[in-house]
C-alpha positions in Angstrom: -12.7 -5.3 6.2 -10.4 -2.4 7.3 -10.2 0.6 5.0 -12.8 1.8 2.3 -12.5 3.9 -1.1 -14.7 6.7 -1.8 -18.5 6.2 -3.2 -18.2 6.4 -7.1 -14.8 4.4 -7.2 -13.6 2.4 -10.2 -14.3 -1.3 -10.3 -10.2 -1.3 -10.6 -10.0 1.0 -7.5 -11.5 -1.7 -5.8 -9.8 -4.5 -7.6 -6.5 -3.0 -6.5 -7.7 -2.1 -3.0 -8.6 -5.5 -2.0 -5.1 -7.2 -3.6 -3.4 -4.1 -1.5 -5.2 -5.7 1.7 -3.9 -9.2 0.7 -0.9 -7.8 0.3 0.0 -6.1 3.0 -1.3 -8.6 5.6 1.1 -10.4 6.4 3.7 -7.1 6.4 6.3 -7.7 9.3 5.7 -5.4 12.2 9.6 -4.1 11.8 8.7 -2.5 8.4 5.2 -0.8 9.0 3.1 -0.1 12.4 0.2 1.1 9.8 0.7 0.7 6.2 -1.3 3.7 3.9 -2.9 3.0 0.4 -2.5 6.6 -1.4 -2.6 8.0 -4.8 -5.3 7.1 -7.9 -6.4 3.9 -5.7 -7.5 5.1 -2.7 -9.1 8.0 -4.2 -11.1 6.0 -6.5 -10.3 6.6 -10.0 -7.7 3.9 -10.7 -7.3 3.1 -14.2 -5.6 0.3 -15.9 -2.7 2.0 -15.9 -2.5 2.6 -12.3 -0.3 1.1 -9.5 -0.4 -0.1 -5.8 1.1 2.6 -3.7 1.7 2.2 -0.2 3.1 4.4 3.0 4.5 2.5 5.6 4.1 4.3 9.1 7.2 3.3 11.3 9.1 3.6 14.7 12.5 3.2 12.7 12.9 3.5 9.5 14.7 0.5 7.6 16.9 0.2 4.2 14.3 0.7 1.5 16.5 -3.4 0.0 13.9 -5.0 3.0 11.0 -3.4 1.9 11.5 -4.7 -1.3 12.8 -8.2 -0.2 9.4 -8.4 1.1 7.4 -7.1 -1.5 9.2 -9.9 -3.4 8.4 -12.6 -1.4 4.5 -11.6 -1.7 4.8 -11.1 -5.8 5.0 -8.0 -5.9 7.1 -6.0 -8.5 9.0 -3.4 -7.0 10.2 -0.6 -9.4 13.4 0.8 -8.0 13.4 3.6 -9.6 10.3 4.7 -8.3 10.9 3.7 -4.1 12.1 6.7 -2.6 11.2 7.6 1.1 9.0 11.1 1.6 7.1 13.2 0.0 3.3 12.4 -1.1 0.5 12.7 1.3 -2.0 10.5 2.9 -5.8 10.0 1.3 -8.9 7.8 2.3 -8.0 4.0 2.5 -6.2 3.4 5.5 -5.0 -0.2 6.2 -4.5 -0.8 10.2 -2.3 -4.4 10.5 -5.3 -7.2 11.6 -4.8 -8.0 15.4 -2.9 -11.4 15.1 
């Protein structure tokens, strides 16, 4: 399995990681080269109250409408008040794309 969280993480840290992995599987190659888990997740201490957060490594950078269109069709709930491009930084949890 790609990725890992940190020794000492949350039973929802993990939880949340592995539905982030089933998530992002099948992510088109036109919205992320690499996609990122970041924040309380991949740092381990995820709490009920915690989200899925994701960076999307890219060559071109698309509308943030087909990220969410995608999101969508996996079941995701996208708040659009919170999907803003920059910012943040990168933590343990990395998720390279499976080779097909």
């Amino acid at each position: 399995m790609p990725g890992s969280l940190p020794q000492g993480s949350t039973e929802i840290s993990h939880d949340l990681f592995h539905l982030a992995q089933e998530l992002t599987t099948d992510c088109p190659e036109e919205l992320g080269r690499e996609i990122i888990l970041t924040c309380s997740v991949a740092k381990g201490y995820a709490d009920s109250y915690s989200d899925i957060e994701l960076a999307f490594l890219v060559d071109e950078v698309k509308e943030p409408d087909q990220y969410e269109a995608w999101l969508s069709t996996r079941g995701a709930v996208v708040d659009p008040a919170t999907f803003a491009w920059g910012g943040g930084h990168t933590t343990r949890g990395a998720m390279p794309k499976p080779d097909p």
